[in-house]
C-alpha positions in Angstrom: -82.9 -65.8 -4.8 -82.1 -69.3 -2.7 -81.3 -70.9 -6.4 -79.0 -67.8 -7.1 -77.0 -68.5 -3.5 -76.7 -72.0 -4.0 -75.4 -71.8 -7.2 -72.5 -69.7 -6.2 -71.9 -72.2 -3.8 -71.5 -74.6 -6.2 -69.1 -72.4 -8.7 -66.7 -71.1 -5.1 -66.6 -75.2 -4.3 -65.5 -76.1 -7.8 -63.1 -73.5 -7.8 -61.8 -74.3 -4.6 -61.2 -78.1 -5.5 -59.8 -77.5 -8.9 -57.2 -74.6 -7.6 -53.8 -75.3 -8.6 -51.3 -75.3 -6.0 -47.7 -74.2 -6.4 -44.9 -75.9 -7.2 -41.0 -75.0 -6.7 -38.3 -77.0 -8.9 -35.4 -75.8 -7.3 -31.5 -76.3 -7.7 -28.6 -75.2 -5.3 -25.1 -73.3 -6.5 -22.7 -73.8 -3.9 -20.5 -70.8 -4.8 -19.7 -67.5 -5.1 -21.5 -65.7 -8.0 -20.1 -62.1 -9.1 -21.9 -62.2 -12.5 -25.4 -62.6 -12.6 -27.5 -62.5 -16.3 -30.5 -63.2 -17.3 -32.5 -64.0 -20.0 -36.2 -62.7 -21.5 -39.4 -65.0 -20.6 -39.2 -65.1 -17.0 -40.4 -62.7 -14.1 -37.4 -62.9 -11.6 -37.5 -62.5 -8.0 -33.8 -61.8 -6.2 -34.4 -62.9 -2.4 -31.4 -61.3 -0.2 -30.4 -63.8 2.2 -26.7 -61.7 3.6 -26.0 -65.3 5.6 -26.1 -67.6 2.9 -22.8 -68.6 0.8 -24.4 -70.0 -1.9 -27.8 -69.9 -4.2 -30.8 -71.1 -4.2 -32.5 -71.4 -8.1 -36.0 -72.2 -8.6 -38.9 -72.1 -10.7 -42.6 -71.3 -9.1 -45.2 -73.1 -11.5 -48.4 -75.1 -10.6 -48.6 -78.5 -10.0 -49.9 -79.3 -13.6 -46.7 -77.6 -15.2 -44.1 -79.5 -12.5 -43.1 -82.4 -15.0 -42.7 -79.8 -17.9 -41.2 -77.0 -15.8 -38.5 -80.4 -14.5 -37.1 -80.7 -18.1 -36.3 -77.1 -18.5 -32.4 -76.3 -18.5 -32.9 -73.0 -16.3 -29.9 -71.8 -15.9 -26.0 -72.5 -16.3 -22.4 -71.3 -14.1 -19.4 -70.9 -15.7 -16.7 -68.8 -14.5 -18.5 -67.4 -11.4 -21.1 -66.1 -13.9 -24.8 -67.4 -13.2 -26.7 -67.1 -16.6 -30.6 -68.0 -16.5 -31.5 -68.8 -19.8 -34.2 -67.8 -22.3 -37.8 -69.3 -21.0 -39.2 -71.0 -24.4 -40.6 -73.9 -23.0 -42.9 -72.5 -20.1 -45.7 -69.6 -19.9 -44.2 -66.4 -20.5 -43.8 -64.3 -16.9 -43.2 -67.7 -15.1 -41.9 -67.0 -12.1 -38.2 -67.8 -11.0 -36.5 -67.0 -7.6 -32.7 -66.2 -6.7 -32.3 -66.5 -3.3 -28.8 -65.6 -1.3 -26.2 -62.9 -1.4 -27.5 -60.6 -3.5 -23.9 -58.4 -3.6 -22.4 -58.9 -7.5 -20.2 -57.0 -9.7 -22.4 -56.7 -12.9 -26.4 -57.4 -13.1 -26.9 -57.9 -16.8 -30.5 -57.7 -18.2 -30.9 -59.0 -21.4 -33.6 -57.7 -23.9 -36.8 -57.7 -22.3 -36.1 -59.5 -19.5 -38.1 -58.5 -16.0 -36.4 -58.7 -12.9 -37.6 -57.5 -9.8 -35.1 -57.7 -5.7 -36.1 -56.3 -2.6 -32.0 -55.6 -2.2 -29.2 -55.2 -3.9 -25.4 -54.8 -2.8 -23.3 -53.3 -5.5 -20.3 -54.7 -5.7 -18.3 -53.1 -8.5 -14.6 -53.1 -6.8 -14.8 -57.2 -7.5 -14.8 -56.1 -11.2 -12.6 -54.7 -14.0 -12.8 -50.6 -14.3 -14.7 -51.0 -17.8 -17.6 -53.4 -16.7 -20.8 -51.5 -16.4 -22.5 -52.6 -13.2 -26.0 -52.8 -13.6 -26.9 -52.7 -17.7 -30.8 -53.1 -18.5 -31.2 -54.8 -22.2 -34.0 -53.0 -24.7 -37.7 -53.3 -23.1 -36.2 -54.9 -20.0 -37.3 -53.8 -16.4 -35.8 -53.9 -12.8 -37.5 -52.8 -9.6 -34.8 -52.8 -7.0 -36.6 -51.5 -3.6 -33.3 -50.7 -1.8 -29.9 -50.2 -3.9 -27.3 -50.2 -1.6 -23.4 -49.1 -2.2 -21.7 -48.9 0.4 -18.3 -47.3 -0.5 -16.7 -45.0 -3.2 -15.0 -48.1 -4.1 -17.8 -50.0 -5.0 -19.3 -47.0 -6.8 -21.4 -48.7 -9.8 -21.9 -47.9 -13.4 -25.2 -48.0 -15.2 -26.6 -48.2 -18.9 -29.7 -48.6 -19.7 -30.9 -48.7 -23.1 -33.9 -48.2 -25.5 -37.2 -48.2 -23.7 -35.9 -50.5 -20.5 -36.9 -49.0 -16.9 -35.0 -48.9 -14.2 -37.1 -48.2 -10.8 -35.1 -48.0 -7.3 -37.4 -47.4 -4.0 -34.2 -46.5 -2.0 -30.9 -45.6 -2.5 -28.2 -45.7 0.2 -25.0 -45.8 1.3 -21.6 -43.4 1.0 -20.6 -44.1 -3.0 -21.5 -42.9 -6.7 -23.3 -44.2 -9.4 -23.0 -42.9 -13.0 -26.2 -43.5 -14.8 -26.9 -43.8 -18.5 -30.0 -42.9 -20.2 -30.5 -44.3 -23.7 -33.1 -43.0 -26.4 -36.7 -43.6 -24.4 -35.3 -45.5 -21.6 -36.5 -44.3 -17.8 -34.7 -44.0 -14.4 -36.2 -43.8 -11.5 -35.8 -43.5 -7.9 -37.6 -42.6 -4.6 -35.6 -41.6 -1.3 -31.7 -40.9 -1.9 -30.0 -41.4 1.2 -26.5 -41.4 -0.6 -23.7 -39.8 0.8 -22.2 -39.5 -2.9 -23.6 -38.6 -6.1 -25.4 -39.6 -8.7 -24.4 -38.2 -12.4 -26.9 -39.0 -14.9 -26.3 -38.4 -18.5 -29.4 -38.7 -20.7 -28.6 -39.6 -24.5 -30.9 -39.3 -27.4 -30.7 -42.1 -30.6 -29.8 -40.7 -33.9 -28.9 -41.5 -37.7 -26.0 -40.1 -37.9 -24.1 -41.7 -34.4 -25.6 -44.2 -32.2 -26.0 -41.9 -29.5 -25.9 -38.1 -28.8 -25.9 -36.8 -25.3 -28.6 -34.4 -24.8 -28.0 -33.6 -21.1 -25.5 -33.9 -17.7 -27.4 -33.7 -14.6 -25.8 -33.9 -10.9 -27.8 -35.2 -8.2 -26.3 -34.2 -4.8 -27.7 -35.3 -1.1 -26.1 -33.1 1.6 -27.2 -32.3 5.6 -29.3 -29.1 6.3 -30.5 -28.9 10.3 -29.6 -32.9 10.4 -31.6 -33.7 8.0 -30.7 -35.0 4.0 -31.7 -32.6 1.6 -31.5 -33.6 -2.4 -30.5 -31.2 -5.0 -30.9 -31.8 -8.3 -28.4 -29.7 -10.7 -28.0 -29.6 -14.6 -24.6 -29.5 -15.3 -23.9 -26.8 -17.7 -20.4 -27.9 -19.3 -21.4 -31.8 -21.3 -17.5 -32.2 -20.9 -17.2 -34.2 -24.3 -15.7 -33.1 -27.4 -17.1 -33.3 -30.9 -15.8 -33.8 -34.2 -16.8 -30.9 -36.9 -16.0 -30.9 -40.2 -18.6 -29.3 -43.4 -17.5 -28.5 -47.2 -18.7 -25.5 -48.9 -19.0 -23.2 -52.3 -18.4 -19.5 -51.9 -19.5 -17.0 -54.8 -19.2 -13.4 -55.5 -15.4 -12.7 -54.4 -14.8 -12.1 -58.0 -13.5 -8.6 -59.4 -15.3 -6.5 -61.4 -11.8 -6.0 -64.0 -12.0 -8.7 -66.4 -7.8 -8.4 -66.6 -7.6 -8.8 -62.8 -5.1 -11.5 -61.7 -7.7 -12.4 -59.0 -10.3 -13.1 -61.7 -12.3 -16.7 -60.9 -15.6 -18.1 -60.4 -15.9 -19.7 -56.8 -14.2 -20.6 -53.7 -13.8 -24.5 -52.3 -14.2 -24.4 -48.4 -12.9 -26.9 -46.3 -13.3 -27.2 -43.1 -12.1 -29.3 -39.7 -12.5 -28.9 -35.9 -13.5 -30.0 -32.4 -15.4 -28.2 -29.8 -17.6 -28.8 -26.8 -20.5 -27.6 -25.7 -22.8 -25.8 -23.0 -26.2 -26.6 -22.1 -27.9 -23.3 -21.4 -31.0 -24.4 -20.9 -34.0 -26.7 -22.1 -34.0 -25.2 -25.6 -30.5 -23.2 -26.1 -27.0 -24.6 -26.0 -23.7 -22.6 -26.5 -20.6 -24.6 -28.3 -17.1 -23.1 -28.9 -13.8 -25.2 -29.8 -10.6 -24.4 -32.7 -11.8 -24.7 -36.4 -8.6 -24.9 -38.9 -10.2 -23.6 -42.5 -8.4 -24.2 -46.1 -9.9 -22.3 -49.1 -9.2 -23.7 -53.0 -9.6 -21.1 -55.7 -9.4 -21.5 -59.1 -7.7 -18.5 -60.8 -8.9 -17.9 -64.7 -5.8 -16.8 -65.5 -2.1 -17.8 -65.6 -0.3 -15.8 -63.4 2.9 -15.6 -61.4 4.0 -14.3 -58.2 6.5 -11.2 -58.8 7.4 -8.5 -56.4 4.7 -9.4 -53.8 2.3 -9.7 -55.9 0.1 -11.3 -58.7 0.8 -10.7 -62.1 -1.2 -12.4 -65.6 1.7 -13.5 -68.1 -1.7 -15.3 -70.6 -0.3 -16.8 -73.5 3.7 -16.9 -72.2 5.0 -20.7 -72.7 3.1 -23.5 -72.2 -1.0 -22.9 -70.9 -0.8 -23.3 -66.8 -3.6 -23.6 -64.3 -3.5 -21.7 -60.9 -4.8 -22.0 -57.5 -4.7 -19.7 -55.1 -4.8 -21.4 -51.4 -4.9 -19.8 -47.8 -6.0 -22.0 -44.2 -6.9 -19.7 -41.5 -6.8 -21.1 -37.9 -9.5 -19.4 -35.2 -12.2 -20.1 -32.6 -15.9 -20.4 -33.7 -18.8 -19.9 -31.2 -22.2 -20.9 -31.9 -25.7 -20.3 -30.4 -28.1 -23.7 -30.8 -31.9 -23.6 -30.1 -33.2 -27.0 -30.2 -36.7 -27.6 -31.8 -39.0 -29.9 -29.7 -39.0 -32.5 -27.1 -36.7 -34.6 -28.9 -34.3 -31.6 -29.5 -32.9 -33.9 -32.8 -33.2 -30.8 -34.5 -31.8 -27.0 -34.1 -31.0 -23.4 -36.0 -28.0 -22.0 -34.8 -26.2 -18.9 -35.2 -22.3 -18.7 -35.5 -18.9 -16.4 -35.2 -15.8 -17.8 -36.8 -12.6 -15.4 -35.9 -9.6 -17.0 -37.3 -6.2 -15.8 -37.8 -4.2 -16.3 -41.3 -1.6 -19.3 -41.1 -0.4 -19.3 -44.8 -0.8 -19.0 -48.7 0.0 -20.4 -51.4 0.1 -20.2 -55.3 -0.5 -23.7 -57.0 0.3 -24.1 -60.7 0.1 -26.6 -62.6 0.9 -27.7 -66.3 -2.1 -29.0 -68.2 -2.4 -30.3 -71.5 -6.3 -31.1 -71.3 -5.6 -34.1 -69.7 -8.1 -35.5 -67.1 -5.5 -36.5 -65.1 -1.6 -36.5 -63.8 -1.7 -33.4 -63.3 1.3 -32.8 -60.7 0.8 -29.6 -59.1 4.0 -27.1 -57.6 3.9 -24.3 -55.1 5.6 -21.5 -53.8 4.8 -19.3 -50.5 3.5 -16.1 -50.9 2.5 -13.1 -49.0 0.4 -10.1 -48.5 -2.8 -11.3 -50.9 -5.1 -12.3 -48.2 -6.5 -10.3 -44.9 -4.4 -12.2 -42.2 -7.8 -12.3 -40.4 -11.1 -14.0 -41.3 -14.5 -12.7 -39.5 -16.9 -14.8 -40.3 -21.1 -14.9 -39.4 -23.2 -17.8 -40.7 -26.6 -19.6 -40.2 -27.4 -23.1 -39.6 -30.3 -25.6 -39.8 -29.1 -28.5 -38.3 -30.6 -32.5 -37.9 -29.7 -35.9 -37.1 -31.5 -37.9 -39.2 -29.1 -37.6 -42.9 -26.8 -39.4 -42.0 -23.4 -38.4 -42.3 -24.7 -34.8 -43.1 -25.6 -32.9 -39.7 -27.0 -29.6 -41.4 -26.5 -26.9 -44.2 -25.3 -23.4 -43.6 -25.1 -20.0 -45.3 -22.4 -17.6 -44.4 -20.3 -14.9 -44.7 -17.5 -13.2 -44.5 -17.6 -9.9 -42.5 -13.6 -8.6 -43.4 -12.2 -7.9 -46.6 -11.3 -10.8 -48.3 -7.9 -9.5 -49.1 -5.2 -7.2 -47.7 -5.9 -3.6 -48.6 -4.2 -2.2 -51.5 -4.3 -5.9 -53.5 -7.5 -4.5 -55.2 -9.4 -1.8 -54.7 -13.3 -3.8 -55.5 -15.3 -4.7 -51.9 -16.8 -7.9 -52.3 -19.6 -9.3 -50.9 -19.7 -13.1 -51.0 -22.0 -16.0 -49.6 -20.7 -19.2 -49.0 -23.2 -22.6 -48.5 -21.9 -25.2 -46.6 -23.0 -29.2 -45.9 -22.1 -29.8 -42.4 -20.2 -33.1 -41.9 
């Protein structure tokens, strides 16, 4: 037992006279800084001095590492922007320390950079409208124990991207902040003190855009018996409008009379919109918007327009193709339930009521040629229902690309005005969803 003590004696005595002791290679920046960003490799400590008119840089290292850790450029100014550049000379997680005002217009982590302050100013009225505030690089983290911002004026904007974390201990003071979540980044923050609000949006990565918001939140502080209570409120409406668009084949609008002037084989939907859209809850969301539709069919036989309506003249003069077009003009309103955590996928449910906005008879003179074909057209009337009532289901995704989904539907209303033919058809239309 005595050789066991004295032998640990020996080891704490060894360790004790070969500790390393700490080192700080430091440089001063005698002016004001607005833009401060900073570089992977490093684990950065921002020291608020509110006195202090300039900066203090330094690196921490141990004594052994001094002459290296002397050599490294650390950091550069230009334009009151202080940029602390990539550590590839030094251990990895080396420390570095900012010490002075920390109150700047735009924090700027790069990829995986770490960065931790015990307090932050934000200071966005010193900056152009379109600056984002505080952005957090992929994989980077920030631990900010009080955010402070003290007026509306100074209210910041914040992005941070894939997988970065953002962790504030405090927040305080009578401004905003609008924060963005991207893909598997995190947000956090314990006590919120602000007068203002906070409006976080939460966006998801796809294929087919870089980015899809997912959800709107609200987070409110207000006084109940003198004391600040927090609420914490989805916002329904997303308040951003989406482009639609989808082309699609419809069959079985064809009449059972060989002879019929309306005799063809399919229908070429096209389609083109914006809408917005609702968040209902986790799983559902509700989307409405104006949908402008244009339908291509192909007649199989010449025909003319005569008397208000269609008449086949086969065989007179020179063979002729026709077209029959119409564009309707309506509202569609469509139920979503999201699949998953992710929500990247969905089935939804649709109405499309649209009202008739005009029609048209295309002919054109073809002598088997593949093309030049030059096409003329003349108005008509009273051939198509001047409203279209249409039902159709969707499975939608955002990983094809361009293509958001496929969709079956169809049409609830007689295809055309009663008394143009007397057959009730029943077509189905699919659809790629653009």
């Amino acid at each position: 037992m005595k050789r066991i003590t004295v032998l640990l004696a020996i080891l704490l005595a060894a360790q004790i006279g070969f500790a390393q002791e700490e080192v700080a290679i430091e440089q001063n920046i005698n002016q004001r800084i607005n833009k401060l960003e900073i570089n992977s490799g490093w684990d950065v400590h921002l020291i608020h001095h509110e006195a202090d008119s300039g900066y203090r840089v330094a690196i921490i290292t141990e004594d052994d590492l001094a002459a290296r850790a002397y050599n490294v450029q650390l950091c550069n100014v230009k334009d009151s922007t202080l940029t602390i550049l990539e550590n590839t000379q030094l251990p990895q997680g080396t420390v570095v320390e900012i010490e002075g005002p920390m109150t700047f217009g735009q924090i700027n982590l790069l990829n995986r950079a770490t960065v931790e302050a015990d307090y932050v100013v934000a200071s966005a009225a010193s900056v152009p409208e379109d600056w984002t505030n505080l952005n957090l690089g992929r994989y980077s983290n920030f631990h900010v124990r009080h955010y402070h911002i003290p007026n509306p004026e100074n209210s910041p904007g914040m992005k941070i991207w894939d997988h970065a974390q953002l962790t504030i201990d405090t927040l305080s003071g009578e401004g905003d902040a609008v924060v963005n979540v991207y893909a598997d980044a995190n947000f956090q923050y314990g006590s919120n003190t602000l007068r203002g609000k906070i409006t976080l949006y939460d966006y998801e990565a796809t294929n087919n855009y870089p980015y899809w918001q997912k959800e709107r939140r609200e987070i409110k502080t207000k006084e109940v018996d003198g004391k600040l209570v927090t609420t914490n409120q989805r916002k329904i409406w997303s308040q951003s409008i989406s482009l639609d668009g989808g082309i699609g084949i419809r069959k079985g609008d064809t009449p059972k009379d060989p002879n019929s002037p309306l005799l063809q084989n399919s229908t070429l939907s096209i389609k083109l919109g914006m809408s917005t859209y609702f968040k209902l809850s986790n799983h559902w969301g509700l989307s409405t918007g104006i949908l402008w539709n244009h339908n291509i069919k192909t007649l199989s036989h010449h025909v003319k327009y005569e008397d208000n309506e269609l008449v086949v003249i086969d065989g007179q003069g020179i063979f002729q193709r026709n077209r029959l077009l119409n564009h309707y003009l309506g509202v569609p309103v469509t139920l979503n339930y999201y699949l998953g955590k992710r929500q990247t996928e969905s089935f939804s449910l649709d109405f499309y009521c649209a009202r008739l906005l005009g029609e048209r008879l295309s002919t054109s003179i073809d002598p088997t040629q593949s093309t030049g074909i030059a096409w003329t057209g003349e108005s008509i009337n009273n051939i198509f229902n001047p409203w279209k009532l249409e039902v159709g289901l969707s499975f939608n995704t955002q990983h094809l690309g361009f293509i958001h989904g496929i969709r079956v539907f169809t049409n609830l209303l007689p295809e055309y005005k009663p008394g143009v033919t007397t057959d009730k058809f029943r077509s189905v239309g699919v659809e790629i969803k653009l």
